[in-house]
KOLVEXTI-820131 format. One record per atom (N, C-alpha, C, O, CB): x, y, z; residue number from 1; atom name; residue in one letter. Coordinates in steps of 0.02 Angstrom, whole numbers, plus 50000, padded with zeros to 5 digits. Atoms other than C-alpha are relative to their C-alpha. Glycine has a CB too. Layout:
// residues N
X, Y, Z, NUM, CA, a
...
END
This chain:
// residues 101
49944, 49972, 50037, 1, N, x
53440, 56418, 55171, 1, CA, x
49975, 50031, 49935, 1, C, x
49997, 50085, 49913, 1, O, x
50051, 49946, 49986, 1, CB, x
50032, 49954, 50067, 2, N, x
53330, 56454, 55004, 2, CA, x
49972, 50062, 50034, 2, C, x
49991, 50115, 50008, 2, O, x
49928, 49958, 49952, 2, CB, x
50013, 49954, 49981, 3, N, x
53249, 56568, 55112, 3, CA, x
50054, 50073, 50011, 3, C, x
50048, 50128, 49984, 3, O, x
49974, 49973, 50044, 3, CB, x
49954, 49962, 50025, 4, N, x
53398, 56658, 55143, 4, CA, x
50042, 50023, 49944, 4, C, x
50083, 50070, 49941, 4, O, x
50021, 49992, 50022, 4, CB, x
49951, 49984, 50064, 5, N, x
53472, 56657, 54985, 5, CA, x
49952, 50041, 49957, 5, C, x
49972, 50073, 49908, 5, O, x
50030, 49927, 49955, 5, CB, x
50066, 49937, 50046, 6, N, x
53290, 56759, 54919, 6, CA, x
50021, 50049, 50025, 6, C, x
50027, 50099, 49990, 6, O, x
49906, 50000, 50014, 6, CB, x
50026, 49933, 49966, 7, N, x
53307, 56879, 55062, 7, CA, x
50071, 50029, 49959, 7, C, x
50070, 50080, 49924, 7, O, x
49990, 50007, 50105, 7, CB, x
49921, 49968, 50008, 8, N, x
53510, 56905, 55024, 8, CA, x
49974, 50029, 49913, 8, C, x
49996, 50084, 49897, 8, O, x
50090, 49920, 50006, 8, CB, x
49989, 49986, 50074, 9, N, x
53453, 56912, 54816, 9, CA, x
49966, 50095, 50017, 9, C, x
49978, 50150, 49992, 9, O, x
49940, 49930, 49931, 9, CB, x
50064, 49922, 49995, 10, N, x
53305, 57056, 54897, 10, CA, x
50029, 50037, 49994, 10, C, x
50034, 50070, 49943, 10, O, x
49955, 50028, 50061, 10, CB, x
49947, 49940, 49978, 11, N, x
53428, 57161, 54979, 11, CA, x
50032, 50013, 49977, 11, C, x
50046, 50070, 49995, 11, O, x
50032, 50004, 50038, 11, CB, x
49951, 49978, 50018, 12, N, x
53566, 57165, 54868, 12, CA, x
49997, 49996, 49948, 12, C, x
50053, 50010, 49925, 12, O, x
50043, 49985, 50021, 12, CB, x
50013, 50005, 50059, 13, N, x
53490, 57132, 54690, 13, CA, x
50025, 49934, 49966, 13, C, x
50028, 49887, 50005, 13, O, x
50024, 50056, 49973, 13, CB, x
50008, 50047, 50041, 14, N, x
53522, 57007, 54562, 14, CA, x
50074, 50007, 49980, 14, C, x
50096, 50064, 49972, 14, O, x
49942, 50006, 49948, 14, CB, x
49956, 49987, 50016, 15, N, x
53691, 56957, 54514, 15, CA, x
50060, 49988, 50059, 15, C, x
50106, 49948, 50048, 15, O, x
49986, 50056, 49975, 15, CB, x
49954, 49970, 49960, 16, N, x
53795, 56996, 54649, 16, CA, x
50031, 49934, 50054, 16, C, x
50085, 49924, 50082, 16, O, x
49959, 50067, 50041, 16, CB, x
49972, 50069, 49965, 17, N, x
53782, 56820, 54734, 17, CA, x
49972, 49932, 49940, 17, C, x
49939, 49881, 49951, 17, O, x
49955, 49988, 50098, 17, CB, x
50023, 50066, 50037, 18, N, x
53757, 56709, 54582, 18, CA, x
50037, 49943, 49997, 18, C, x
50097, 49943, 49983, 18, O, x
49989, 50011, 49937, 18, CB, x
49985, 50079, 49984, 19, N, x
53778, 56523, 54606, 19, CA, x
49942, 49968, 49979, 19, C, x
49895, 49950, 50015, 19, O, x
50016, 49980, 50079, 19, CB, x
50058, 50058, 50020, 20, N, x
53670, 56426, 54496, 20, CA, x
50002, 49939, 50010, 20, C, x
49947, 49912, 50015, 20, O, x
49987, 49995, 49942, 20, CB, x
49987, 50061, 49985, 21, N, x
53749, 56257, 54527, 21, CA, x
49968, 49990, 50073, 21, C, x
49936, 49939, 50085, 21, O, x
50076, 49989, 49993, 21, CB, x
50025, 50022, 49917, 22, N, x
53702, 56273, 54730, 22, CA, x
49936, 50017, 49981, 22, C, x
49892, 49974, 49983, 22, O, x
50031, 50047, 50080, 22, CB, x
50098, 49987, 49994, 23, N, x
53532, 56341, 54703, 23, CA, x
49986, 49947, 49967, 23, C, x
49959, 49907, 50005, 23, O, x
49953, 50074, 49959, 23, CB, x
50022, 50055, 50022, 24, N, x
53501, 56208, 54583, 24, CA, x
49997, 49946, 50043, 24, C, x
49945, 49912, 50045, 24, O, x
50031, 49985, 49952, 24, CB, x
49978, 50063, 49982, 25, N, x
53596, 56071, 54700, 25, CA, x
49945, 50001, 50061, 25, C, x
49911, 49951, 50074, 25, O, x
50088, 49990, 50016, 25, CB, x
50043, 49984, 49943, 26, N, x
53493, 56149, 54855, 26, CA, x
49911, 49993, 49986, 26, C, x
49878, 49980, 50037, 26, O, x
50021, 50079, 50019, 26, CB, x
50049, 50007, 50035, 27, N, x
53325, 56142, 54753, 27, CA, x
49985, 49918, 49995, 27, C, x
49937, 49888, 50019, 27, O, x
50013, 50038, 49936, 27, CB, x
49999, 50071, 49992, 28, N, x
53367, 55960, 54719, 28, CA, x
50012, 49963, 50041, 28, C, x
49986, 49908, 50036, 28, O, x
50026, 49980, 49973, 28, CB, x
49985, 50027, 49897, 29, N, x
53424, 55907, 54906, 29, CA, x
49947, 50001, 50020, 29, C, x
49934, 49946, 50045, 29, O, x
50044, 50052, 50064, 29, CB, x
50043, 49947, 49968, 30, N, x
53270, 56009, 54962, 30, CA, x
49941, 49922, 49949, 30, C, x
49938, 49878, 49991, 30, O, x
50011, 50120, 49970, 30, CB, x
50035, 50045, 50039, 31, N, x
53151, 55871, 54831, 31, CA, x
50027, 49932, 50043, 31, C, x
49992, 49893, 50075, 31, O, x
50017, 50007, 49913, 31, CB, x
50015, 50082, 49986, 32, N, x
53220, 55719, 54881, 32, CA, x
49997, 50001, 50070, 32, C, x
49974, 49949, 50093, 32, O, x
50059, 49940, 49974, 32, CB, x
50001, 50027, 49935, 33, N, x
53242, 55762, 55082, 33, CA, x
49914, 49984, 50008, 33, C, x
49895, 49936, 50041, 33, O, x
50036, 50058, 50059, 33, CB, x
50085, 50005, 49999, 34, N, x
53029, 55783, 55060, 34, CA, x
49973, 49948, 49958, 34, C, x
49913, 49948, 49947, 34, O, x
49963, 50066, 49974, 34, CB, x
50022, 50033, 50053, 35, N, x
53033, 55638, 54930, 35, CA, x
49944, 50004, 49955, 35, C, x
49899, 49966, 49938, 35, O, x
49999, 49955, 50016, 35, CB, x
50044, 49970, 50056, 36, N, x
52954, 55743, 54813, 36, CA, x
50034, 49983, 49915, 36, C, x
50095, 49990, 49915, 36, O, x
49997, 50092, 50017, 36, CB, x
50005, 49978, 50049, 37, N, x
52961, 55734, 54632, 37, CA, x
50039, 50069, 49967, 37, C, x
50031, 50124, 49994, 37, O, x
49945, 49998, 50005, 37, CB, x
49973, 49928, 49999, 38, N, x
53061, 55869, 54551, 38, CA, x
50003, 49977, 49892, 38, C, x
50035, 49935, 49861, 38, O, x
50104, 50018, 50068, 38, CB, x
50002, 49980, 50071, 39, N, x
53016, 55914, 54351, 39, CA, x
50057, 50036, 49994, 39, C, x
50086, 50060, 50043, 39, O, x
49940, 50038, 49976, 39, CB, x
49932, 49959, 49998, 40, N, x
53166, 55998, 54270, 40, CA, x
49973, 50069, 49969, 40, C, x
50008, 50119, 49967, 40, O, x
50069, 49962, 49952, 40, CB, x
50042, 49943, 49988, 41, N, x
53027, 56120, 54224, 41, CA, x
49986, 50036, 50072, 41, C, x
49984, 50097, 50070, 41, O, x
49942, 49979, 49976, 41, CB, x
50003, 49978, 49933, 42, N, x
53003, 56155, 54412, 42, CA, x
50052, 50022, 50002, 42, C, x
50050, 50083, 49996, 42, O, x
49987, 49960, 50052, 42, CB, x
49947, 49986, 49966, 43, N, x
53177, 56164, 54456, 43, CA, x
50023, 50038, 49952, 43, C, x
50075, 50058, 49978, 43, O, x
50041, 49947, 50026, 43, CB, x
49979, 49951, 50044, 44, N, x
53220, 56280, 54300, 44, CA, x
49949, 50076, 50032, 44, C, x
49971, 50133, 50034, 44, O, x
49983, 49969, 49911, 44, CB, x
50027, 49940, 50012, 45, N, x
53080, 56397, 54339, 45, CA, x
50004, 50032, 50099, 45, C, x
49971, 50080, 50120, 45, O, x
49910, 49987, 49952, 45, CB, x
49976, 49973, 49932, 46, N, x
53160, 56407, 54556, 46, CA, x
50038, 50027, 50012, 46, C, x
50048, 50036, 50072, 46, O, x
50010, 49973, 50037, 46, CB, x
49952, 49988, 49992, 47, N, x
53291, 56477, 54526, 47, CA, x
49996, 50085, 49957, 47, C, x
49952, 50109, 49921, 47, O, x
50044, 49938, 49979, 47, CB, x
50018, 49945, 50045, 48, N, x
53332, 56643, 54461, 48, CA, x
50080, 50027, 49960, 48, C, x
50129, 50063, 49967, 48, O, x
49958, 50067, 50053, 48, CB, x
49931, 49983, 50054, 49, N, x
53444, 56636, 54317, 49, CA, x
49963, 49977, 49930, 49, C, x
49904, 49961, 49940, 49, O, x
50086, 49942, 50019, 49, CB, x
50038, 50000, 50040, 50, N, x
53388, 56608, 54147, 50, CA, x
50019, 49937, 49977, 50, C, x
50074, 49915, 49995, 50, O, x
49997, 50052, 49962, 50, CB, x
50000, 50064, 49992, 51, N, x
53362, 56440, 54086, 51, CA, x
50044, 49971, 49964, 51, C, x
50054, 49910, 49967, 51, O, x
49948, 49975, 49991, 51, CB, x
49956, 50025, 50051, 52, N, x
53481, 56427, 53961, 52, CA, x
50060, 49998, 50061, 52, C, x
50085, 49942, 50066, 52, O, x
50012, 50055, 49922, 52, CB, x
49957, 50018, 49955, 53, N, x
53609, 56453, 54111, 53, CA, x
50008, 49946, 50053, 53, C, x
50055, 49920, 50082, 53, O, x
50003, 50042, 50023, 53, CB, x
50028, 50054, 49939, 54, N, x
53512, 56337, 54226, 54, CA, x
50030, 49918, 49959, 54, C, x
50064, 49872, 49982, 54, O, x
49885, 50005, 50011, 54, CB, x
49991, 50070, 50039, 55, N, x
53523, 56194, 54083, 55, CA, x
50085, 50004, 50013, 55, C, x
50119, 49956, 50031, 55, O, x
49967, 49997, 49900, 55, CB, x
49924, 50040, 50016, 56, N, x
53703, 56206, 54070, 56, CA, x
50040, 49990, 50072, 56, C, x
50083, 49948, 50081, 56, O, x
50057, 50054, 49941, 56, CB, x
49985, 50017, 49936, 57, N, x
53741, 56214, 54242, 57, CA, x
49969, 49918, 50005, 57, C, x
50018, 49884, 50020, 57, O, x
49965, 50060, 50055, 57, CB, x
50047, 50066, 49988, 58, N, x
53615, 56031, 54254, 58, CA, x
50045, 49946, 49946, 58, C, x
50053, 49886, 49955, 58, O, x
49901, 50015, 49971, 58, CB, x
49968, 50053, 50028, 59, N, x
53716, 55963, 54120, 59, CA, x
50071, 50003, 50041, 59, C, x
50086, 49950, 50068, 59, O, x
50003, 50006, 49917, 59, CB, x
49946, 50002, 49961, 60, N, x
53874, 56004, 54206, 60, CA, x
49994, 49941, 50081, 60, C, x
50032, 49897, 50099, 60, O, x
50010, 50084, 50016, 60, CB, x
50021, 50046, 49939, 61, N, x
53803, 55918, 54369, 61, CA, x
49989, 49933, 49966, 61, C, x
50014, 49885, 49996, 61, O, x
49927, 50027, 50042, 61, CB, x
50024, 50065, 50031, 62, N, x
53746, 55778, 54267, 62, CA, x
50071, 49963, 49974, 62, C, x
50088, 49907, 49993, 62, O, x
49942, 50017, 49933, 62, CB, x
49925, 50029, 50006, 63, N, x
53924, 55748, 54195, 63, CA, x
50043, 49975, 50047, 63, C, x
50064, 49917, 50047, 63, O, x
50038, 50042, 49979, 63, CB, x
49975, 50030, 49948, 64, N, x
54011, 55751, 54351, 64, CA, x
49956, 49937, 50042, 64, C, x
49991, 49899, 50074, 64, O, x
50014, 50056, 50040, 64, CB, x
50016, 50044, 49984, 65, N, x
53897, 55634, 54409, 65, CA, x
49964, 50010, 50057, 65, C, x
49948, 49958, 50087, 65, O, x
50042, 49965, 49999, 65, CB, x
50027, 49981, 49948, 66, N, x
53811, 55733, 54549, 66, CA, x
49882, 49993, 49980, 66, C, x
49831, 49991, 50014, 66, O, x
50048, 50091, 50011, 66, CB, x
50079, 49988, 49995, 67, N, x
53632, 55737, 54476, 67, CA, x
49977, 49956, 49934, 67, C, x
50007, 49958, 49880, 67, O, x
49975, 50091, 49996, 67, CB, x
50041, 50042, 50061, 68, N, x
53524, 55622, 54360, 68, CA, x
49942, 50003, 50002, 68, C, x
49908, 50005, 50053, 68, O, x
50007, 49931, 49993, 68, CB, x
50045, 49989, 50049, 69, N, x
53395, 55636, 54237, 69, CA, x
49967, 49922, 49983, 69, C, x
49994, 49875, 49954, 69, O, x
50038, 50037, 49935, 69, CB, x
50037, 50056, 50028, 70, N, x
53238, 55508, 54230, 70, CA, x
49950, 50029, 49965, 70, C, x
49945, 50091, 49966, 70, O, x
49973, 49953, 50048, 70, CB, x
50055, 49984, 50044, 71, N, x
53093, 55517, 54116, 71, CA, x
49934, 49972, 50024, 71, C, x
49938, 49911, 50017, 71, O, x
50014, 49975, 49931, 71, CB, x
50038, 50033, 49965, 72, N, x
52909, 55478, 54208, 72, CA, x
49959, 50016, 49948, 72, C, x
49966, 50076, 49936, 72, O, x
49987, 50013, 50071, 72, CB, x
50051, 49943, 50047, 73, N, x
52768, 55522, 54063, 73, CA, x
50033, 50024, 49966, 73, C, x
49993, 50029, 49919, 73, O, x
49963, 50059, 50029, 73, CB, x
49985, 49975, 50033, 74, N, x
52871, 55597, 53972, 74, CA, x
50041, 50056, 50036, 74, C, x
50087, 50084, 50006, 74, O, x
49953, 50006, 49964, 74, CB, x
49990, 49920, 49960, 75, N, x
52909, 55744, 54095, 75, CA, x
50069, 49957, 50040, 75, C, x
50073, 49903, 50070, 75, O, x
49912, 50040, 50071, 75, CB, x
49929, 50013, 49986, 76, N, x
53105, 55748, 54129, 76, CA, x
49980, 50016, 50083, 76, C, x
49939, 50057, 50104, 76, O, x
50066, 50057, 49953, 76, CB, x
49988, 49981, 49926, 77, N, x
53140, 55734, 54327, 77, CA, x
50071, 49998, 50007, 77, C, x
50114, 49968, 49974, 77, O, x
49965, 49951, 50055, 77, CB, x
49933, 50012, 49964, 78, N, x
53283, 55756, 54417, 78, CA, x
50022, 50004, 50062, 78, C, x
49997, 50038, 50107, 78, O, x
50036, 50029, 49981, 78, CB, x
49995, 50032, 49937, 79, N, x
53364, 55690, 54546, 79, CA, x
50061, 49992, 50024, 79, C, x
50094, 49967, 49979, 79, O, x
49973, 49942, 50000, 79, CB, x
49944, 49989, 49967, 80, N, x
53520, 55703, 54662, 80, CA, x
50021, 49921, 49961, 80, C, x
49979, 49884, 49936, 80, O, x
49995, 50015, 50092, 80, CB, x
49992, 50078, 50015, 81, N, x
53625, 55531, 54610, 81, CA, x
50030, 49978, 50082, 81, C, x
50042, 50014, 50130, 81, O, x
50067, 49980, 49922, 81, CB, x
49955, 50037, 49926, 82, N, x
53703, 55415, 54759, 82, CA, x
50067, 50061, 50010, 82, C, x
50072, 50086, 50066, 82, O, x
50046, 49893, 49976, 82, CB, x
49947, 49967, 49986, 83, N, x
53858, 55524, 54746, 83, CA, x
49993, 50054, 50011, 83, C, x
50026, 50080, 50055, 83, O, x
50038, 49997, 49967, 83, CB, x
50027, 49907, 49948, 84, N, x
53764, 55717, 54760, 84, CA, x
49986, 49972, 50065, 84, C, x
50013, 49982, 50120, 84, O, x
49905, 50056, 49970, 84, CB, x
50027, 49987, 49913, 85, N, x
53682, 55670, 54898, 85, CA, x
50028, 49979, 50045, 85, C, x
50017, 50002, 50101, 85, O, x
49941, 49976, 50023, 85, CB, x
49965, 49966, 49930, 86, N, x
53814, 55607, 54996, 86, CA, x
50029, 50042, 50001, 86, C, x
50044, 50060, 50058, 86, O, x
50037, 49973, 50034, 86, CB, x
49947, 49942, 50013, 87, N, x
53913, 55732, 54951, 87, CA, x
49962, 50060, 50031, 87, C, x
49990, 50101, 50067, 87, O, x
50021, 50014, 49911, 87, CB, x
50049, 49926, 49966, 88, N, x
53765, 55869, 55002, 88, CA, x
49991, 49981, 50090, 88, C, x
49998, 50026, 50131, 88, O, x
49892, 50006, 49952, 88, CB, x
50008, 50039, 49955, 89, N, x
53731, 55738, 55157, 89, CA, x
50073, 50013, 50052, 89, C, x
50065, 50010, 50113, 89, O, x
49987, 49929, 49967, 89, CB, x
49936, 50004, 49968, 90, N, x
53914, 55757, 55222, 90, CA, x
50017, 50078, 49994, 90, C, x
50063, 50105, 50025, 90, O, x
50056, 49945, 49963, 90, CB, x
49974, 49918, 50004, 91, N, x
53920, 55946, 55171, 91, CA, x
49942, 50027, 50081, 91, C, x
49957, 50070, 50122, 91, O, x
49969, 50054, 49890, 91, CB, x
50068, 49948, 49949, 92, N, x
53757, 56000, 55303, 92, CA, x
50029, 49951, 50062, 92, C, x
50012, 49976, 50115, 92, O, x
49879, 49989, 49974, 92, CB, x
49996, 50052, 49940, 93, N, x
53833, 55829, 55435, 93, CA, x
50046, 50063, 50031, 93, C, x
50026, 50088, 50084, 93, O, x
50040, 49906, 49987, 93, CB, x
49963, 49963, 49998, 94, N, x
53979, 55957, 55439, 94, CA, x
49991, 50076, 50021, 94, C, x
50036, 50109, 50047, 94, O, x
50018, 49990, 49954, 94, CB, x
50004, 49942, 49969, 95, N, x
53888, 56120, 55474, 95, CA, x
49956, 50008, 50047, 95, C, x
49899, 49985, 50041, 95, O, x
49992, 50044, 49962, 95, CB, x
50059, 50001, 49946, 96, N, x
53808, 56165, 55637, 96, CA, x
49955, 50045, 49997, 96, C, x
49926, 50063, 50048, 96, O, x
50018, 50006, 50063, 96, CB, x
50072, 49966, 50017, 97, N, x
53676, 56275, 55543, 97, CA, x
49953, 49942, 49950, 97, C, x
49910, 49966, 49913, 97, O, x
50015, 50083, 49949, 97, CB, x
50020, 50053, 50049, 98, N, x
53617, 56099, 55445, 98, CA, x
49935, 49971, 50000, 98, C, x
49927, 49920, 50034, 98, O, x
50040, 49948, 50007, 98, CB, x
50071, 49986, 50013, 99, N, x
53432, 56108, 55399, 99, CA, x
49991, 49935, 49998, 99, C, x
49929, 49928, 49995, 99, O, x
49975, 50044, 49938, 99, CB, x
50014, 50059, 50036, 100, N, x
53442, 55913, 55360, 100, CA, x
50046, 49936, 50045, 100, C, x
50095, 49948, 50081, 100, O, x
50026, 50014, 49913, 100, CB, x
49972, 50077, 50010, 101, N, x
53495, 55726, 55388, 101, CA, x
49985, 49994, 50085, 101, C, x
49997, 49941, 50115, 101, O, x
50102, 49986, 49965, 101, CB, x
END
C-alpha cells in the first residue's frame, strides 16, 4: 500500500492526495507488523510532508490515543498503542486487499 501511495504521489504530484495521519499510521503498522524499531526521526523523514506537519499530526495520534512515544538512548520511538493497532488490525481484517494479520 506505501508502494502505491509513492506511485499515486509519482503520477499525480504532491498535494493532491495528502493524508499525513495514514501515511504516518501505515509507516507505524508497517514497524511493528516486522517488529522493527521505528525512530520518530525515521518515520518523520518517510513520509512526504514537512515535519512540522508530520509532528502535529503524531501529537494528534498520540492524544487520541492511537500511537505512543518511548524513549530508548535517548532516541524518541514510536509505536502503534493497544488501541491503533487494533483499530489498523480490524481496518485490513475488513478489506480483501489486506497486506497483514
Amino acid at each position: 500500500m506505501i508502494t502505491f501511495n509513492r506511485s499515486r504521489h509519482a503520477a499525480f504530484g504532491g498535494g493532491l492526495f495528502a493524508d499525513p495521519a495514514w501515511d504516518l499510521l501505515l509507516q507505524i503498522f508497517l514497524a511493528d507488523l516486522s517488529h522493527s524499531e521505528l525512530s520518530e526521526d525515521r518515520l518523520l523523514g518517510s513520509i512526504d510532508v514537512p515535519n512540522s506537519v508530520a509532528v502535529r499530526w503524531l501529537t494528534s495520534l498520540s492524544e487520541r490515543g492511537d500511537v505512543e512515544f518511548d524513549r530508548v538512548g535517548g532516541q524518541p520511538l514510536v509505536r502503534l498503542s493497544k488501541r491503533g493497532r487494533n483499530a489498523m488490525e480490524q481496518l485490513f481484517d475488513q478489506s480483501p486487499e489486506s497486506p497483514c494479520c
